[in-house]
N, C-alpha and C positions, 0 to 999 in steps of 0.2 A: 468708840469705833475701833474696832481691830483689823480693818481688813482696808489700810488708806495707802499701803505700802505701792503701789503704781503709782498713785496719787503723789506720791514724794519724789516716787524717782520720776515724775516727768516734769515736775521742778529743774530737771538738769538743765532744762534752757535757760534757765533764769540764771545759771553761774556762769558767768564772763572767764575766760581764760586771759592770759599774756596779759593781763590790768597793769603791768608797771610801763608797759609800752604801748607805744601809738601804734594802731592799728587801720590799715588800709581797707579792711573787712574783718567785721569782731568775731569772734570763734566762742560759741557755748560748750559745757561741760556735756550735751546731750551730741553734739554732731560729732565733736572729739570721740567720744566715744563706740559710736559708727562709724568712725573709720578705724579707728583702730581693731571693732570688731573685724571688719573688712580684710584688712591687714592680715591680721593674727588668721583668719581663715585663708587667705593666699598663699601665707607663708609657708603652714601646715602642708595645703594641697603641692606645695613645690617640691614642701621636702617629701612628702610621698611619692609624689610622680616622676620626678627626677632626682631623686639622693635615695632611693629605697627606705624612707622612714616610716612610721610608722604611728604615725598623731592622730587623733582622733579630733579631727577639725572641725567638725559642729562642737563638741564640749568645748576646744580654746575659744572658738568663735561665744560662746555665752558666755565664757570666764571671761573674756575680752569686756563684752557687755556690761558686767558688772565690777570692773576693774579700780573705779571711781566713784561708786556708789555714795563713798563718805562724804565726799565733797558737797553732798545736797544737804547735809548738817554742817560742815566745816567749812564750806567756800573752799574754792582756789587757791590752794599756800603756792604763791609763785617759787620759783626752783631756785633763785639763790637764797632764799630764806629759808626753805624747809631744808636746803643741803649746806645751810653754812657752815656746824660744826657737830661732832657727833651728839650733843647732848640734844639739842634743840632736832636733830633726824631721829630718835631714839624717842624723844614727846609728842612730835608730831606723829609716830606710829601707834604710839597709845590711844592717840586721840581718834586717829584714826580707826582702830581696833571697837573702841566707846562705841563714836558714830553708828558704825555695822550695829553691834547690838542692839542701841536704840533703833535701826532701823526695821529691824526680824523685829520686833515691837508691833511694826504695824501690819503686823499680818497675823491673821487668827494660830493658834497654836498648831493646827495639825498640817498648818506649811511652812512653819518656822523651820524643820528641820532639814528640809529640802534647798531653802533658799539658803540657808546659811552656809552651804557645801559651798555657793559660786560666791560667799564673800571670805571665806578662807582660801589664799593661795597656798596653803601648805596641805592641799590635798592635791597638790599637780606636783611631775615632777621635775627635777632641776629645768631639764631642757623644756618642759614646756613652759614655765615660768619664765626662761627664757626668750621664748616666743614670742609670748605677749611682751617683755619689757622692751623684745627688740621692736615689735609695732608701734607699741607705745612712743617710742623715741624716733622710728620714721615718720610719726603723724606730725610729731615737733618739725623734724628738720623739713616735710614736706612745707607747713606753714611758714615757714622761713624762706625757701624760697618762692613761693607763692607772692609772698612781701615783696620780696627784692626783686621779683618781675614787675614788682607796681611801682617800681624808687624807690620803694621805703627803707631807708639805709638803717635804719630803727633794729630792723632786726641781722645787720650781717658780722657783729659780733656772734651773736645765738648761732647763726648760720654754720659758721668756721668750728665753732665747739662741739657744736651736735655734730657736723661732718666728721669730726673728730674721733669722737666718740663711737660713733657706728663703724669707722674704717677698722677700728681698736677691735670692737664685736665683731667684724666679718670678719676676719682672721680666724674667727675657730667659729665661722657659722655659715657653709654653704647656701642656706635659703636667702641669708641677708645678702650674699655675696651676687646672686641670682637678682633680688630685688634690683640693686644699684647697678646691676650690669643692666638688666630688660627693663626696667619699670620706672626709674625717676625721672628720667629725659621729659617722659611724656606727660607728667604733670603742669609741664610750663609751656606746653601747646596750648594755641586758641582752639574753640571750638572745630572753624575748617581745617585746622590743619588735623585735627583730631578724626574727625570724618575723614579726608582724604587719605590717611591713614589705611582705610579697609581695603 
């Protein structure tokens, strides 16, 4: 069969994220990457509508989509492993690189060519690549505090570093700067107070 390729990627429930830590609510490889579609589609709209930019937010929003793809052949490499030293970052991209292949595998040839466009990010350009990595890494820090609303002190090392991290990217990234100013508070609302909101 050549044509099992949805079939694989809707395996991404089955990969577990954060595994080296206890978790208050588990996070799959499939939700993570709905929101970070999510994301990378706001961010876009932000920077268009308020920074005059000029993104094409339905395309980050699929490139979002298929951001992790590999991981439904490699599992979850959690992030101090895959970033511990340049050789083992460097193998892990290879391997990464593989997985996509084999994946454009399971689709008949004449949409191979199409699908493999949203598993190369080096057809987007800097700043949109930046986009998504900047979603990518609000999904993290949003999870983090999600945690630390429930006690789970598990993740308020991650917490402090992601925070970190993304203060280091707003500095030269208006949308993200935009996000942490109108948009993280609201993630650690209950439900009514969510509502009550309108």
């Amino acid at each position: 069969m050549d044509n099992t390729f949805l079939a694989m990627l809707f395996r991404m429930r089955h990969i577990s994220r954060w595994s080296l830590m206890f978790n208050t609510q588990q996070e799959n490889l499939m939700q993570h990457t709905v929101e970070c579609a999510f994301i990378t589609h706001f961010l876009a709209i932000v920077g268009n509508c308020c920074f005059n930019k000029n993104y094409n937010a339905d395309k980050l929003c699929a490139y979002a989509l298929f951001h992790d793809v590999s991981e439904v052949l490699t599992g979850d490499m959690p992030t101090p492993v895959k970033y511990f030293n340049e050789e083992i970052k460097s193998a892990y991209k290879d391997i990464e690189k593989v997985a996509c292949e084999r994946l454009l595998m399971h689709l008949p040839p004449e949409l191979r060519e199409v699908y493999s466009a949203y598993l190369d990010f080096g057809n987007l350009s800097a700043d949109e690549r930046k986009l998504i990595k900047i979603a990518d890494k609000l999904c993290a820090y949003l999870k983090c505090t999600t945690e630390l609303n429930a006690s789970n002190k598990e993740f308020e090392a991650a917490c402090s570093s992601i925070r970190r991290q993304l203060e280091t990217l707003a500095e030269e990234n208006e949308e993200l700067r935009y996000f942490l100013s109108n948009c993280t508070d609201s993630f650690t609302l209950s439900l009514d107070n969510l509502k009550g909101a309108l």
